[in-house]
Each structure stands twice: as C-alpha cells, then as structure tokens.
C-alpha angles and dihedrals in degrees: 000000000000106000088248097065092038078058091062094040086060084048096051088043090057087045093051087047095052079045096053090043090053087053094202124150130214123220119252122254119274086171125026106247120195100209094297108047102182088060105031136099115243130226102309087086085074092047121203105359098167108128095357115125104241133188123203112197120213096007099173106175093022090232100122084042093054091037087060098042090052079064093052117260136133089252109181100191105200118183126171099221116091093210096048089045079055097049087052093045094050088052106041116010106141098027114156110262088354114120116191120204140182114207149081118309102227089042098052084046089053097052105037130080111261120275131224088225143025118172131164131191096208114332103091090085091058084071140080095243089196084057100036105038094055084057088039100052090068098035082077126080111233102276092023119134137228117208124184151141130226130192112258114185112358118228088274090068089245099146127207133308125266096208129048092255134118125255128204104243115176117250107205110210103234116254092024144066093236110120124196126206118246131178110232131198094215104164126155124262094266089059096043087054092040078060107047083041092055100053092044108275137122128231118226114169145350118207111193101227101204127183108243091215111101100219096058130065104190110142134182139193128214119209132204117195133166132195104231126245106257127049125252128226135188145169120268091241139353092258127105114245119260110268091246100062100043093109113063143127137255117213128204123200110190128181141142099297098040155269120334112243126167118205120240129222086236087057106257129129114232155187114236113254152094157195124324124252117221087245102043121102103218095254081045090056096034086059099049093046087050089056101035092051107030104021084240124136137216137156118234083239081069101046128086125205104212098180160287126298110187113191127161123231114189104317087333120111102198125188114200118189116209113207135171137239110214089170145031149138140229134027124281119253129157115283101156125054103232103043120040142117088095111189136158108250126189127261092242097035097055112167107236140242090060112184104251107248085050090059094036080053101049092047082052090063094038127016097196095064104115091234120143118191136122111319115248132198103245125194109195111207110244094036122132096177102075131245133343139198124230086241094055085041097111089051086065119105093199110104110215095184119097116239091239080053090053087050095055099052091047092053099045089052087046093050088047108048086043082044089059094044081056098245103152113226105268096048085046088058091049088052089052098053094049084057080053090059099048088048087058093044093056081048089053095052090041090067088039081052093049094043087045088223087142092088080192102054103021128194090353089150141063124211081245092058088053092051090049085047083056104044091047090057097050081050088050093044094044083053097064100039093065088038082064100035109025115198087359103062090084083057102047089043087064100038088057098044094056089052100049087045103054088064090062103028129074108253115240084255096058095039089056094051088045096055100045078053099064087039 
C-alpha cells in the first residue's frame, strides 16, 4: 500500500476510534443511499442481487453490506482500518451471507475468486485507481459489474480534478469541529471513464448525485461499469518475437479450482512455457518450462500434445504447441522475476489481458472458452480432416481434453453444486456412490432388455444401450473417485490398476521368457 493511502487509512482509524468512543449508533437501513440520500437512487441501481457473490469496498460501518445480505446476496464487506473494521464486527458479526474483513482492498482482490459484484459508496477515491482498477478488472467475473460513487465538487464548489492525481479534502470528525486531512482522487467524469476503459470495463452510465441545500455544493457522481463477456488478449509488446523462440509450447494445467496462469511484468496473464531446445521432445519441453517457470512438476508420460497452431507476427512465422498436463505435483509459486502470482483461475472467471498464444492455446483446449484474441491455424493430433483454424475450433470433432481432465471438471461442478445446498463432503461421497449403485443397476436391466428375459417388456435393449449403461457407470465411478481424492485420484487410479492387473497379466519378466521360447 503507497504511503498516501496508508495516510488515509491512519485518518479513518482515528475516525473509527472517535466513532467507537461516542458509542452512537446509527439506525439500519430501511432504504440503500449512495452519499446524499435525499437525492440518490436505491438499490435498484445494483439489480437483482439474490445469490450473487458481492463485495462492498470500503464498507465502514458494514450497513449497505448487511442491506444487501438481508436481500440475499454473498456480500464480503473489506475495509483497510482496523477501528471501522471493529464498529462493523461488533454489529454484525455473525450476520447470515455477510463476510467482514480487515485488509487491503487490491490485495484482497488479488487474492480472492471473482465476484459477480463490487460496488462502493465513496471509498473508491481514497484509493490510487491506477493502482486499484488493474486488481479490480479481474476481481470481476466476465460480465460482472462495478458500481460506485465519487465525489464530484466538495461543499467549497471546488469541482474535480483535470489530471489523475490526489487532492487534500478536510474529514470532520462527527460531533465535533476537528478536521483531518484526507487525499482524495476527485477527477472528472472523462477521466474517470479514460481509467475504467484502460483496465478492460465499460462504462455504462454516469448519474450526477447533487445536494438539494443551497448553501452546499457538494456533488457527487454514480457510476455504473461492467467487465465484458469475453476475455481480451494481446501481445507483450508490439514487437515481433525473436526468430529463435518462435517455436514453444504452451502448457495448461487444469484442476478443480482452475487453469494455471502466472502474471507478467508487462500485465498479461499467461500459460507456463517456452520455447523449444533442439533436443526436447514437446512434453520434454512442456515439463521443464513448467518447472522452470511455476516450481511445479510433471513427468512427459503425463503430458498430452494436442496440436500445432501456426500464426505470423510481423515477418515472424511462430508455432506454438499446446499440451496438457493430466498430472503434476506441488503447489506454484514464483521462480522467475518477470512472470509470478500463479494462481488456478476458473474456466468462466479468466483474468484479462491474456498474452495471445495462451489464449490461442487455451481455445485450442476448449473452444467454448469466450476468448478473443488473433486467429491462428491449428492442427489437432489425431485429425484427419486438415487443418483448422482457432475460430472454427468449436465446429471440430476431435476432443483435446483428457478424459482425467473431463473428470475434474464434472466433479468440481458436482462438489460444488452439493457445497451451496449445504451437504458436507463425506455425505456428498456417499451420495455419490449410491448414484454408483443405481448406474450399475441401468447397466443390469440393460443386459435383462437385450436378452429379452423380462416376458413383460421383451427385447427393450440393444447390446449398444448396454454398452452406454457401462460406460456411464466407469464415468460415475471416475467421478467419485476425484470427488474423494482430488488430484490424486489420477495417481491412486494407476497405482491400483497396476496392482489389480498384475494378478491377471504376465510380468515383463514372464512375457520375455516367453517370447525367446518361441524364438
């Protein structure tokens, strides 16, 4: 946190302490304000906010967080000082889908899962925006909004700023005439939409929020901003890339939480990976850049090529190989200067920009992916049918994803659907092995229905029905066992087939003696 806005945060904290000495309270809500209440729109600004997650910043006293809880939404209310943090925990600690917390608002931003939400009445100019909206672009899901008012013109008349600089503005400590001195983000609306543009929003509206007393001129302006639906990529830098790195791979790391993207120092979200040595297989490479770049390990067993994608930047002609990673161990962590904060990211919540091979790549992977970026020429393995282009990527029959990779992704939507109707883990795996049962019992009738045994019902099978009855039941029984085991669940699958199996199966050992007998 810049000293500047640590400055602010000491001059809230003595405010929350005056506060906390006065001991008033102020009555709840019974209608949303946005700083002038006589002259502001509610709540309706927000729309439907029932079962969205929600974050308020710089919530203070935590009543437009609780208001909106009340409504039912997921409301995380941050603020910075530690004695306004205080006031909203002694009020409503333990209020139903309301979350308090004490820290800095871009860390937490950075940190946290994207929200659906993030609204502030007023505290977004006690913050650096160039500092705040980069976090905040991709604290927001695609399609997310960001509601907030600024002070426009003080009480004074002196109107908004020109430049994307802070201003000192007095904070008069309630009850009393002591004034404390605050630095203030007041910019006029243009700059305030230059900003929200730059980092990836879209400005909708502005609504001027003016006190109706004459003798003050205190305005303010409500805006209402949105991320867009699809994700953005670009290049690092508007250079071509040197003609020796323009074969590498691009490696996704997909698990129940996400894909694996590492932040550059030039801003863009990206896949590990790296150029290609003259003696690396891809998986080879795929698995030392992983390494190199994210601390994570794999083996080249574990990783699948899925194909070629073959652009041109400037004079350059790059081929980037997407692989897979079915497979790996450890946790990501920042092993090279200019890309770190790994961190696994979901599917529908991708950070933006992302550089453009990782998102060719990850089109590549999966075409539904709402990714715009440069099209590419991409080759799947396995394809008969020529070659394809990233924007005609959906039309392709061939699947890319692994099947381990397929799992994941069915039972993290399974755990998390059972998670929100409040079924703890272990009851949610029994559920899931009854389901089991009831698999391997379809399969059952299927066989009675293509024998025809049932005298009441006759030949209602085919021997194709009874295949489809099987393989939902291996996917059934795949998906719990990753909704028990997790990432391991890969590991332990193998572990245990190669145990079963050598009960059944000639050894190495017994297949070569076999064979120079028969030579």
């Amino acid at each position: 946190m810049p000293d500047i806005e640590k400055d602010n945060r000491a001059t809230w904290t003595a405010y929350g302490t005056h506060q906390l000495a006065r001991g008033i309270g102020l009555p709840e809500l019974d209608r949303w304000a946005w700083d002038i209440p006589a002259a502001s729109p509610g709540a309706e600004v927000l729309g439907d906010v029932t079962g969205l997650r929600v974050l308020d910043l710089g919530s203070g006293l935590g009543r437009h967080a609780a208001f909106l809880a009340a409504l039912g939404a997921r409301v995380t209310a941050v603020d910075s000082s530690p004695t306004q943090h205080q006031r909203a925990a002694a009020r409503y600690a333990g209020t139903p889908g309301l979350r308090l917390l004490c820290a800095d608002a871009v860390d937490h931003l950075r940190a946290a899962d994207p929200y659906d939400l993030v609204y502030s009445v007023s505290g977004v100019p006690f913050m650096d925006p160039r500092r705040l909206l980069p976090a905040l672009a991709n604290g927001l899901r695609p399609g997310g909004r960001f509601v907030f008012t600024a002070l426009h013109t003080n009480s004074r008349g002196d109107g908004p700023s020109s430049q994307v600089v802070p201003r000192p503005e007095m904070l008069r400590l309630p009850g009393t005439a002591q004034d404390h001195l605050v630095h203030m983000w007041v910019l006029a609306p243009r700059l305030w939409e230059d900003l929200l543009v730059e980092h990836g929003l879209i400005l909708d509206s502005v609504t001027a929020i003016d006190t109706p007393q004459p003798d003050n001129a205190a305005s303010y302006r409500l805006y209402a901003a949105r991320r867009p639906q699809r994700v953005p990529s670009r290049p690092r830098t508007p250079a071509p890339p040197p003609p020796n790195a323009a074969v590498g791979v691009g490696v996704i790391v997909h698990g129940p939480h996400g894909v694996l993207l590492g932040r550059h120092r030039r801003g863009t979200y990206e896949l590990p990976g790296g150029k290609v040595e003259p003696d690396e297989t891809f998986p080879e490479a795929a698995v030392r850049e992983l390494a190199e770049e994210s601390g994570l390990m794999a083996d080249p067993s574990h990783v699948r090529v899925l194909g070629t994608l073959l652009d041109r930047v400037g004079d350059v002609v790059r081929v980037t190989v997407p692989v897979l990673v079915t497979l790996w161990s450890g946790t990501p962590q920042q092993r090279e200067e200019a890309l770190g904060a790994w961190r696994f990211w979901p599917t529908d919540r991708l950070p933006g920009p992302l550089f453009v091979p990782s998102a060719q790549c990850l089109t590549a992977w999966d075409p539904t992916l709402p990714l715009d970026h440069p099209t590419a020429s991409f080759q799947p393995y396995g394809s008969p049918t020529g070659p394809a282009t990233t924007a005609d990527a959906a039309k392709s029959v061939v699947n890319t994803n692994s099947t381990w990779d397929i799992i994941s992704r069915l039972a993290s939507r399974f755990s998390a659907l059972d998670t929100a109707r409040g079924i703890p883990p272990e009851q949610q795996w029994t559920l899931q092995i009854l389901k089991l049962t009831e698999e391997v019992g379809e399969s059952a009738q299927a066989v009675i229905g293509a024998w025809g045994t049932n005298p009441r019902k006759g030949r209602s099978h085919t021997w194709q029905h009874v295949q489809e009855e099987v393989v939902d039941t291996a996917i059934t029984s795949l998906v719990t066992l990753y909704r028990m085991l997790g990432d391991e669940a890969p590991r332990f699958f193998e572990t245990m087939l190669t145990e079963k199996a050598g009960k059944f199966l000639p050894s190495a050992s017994e297949v070569g003696t076999a064979v120079a007998e028969e030579t």
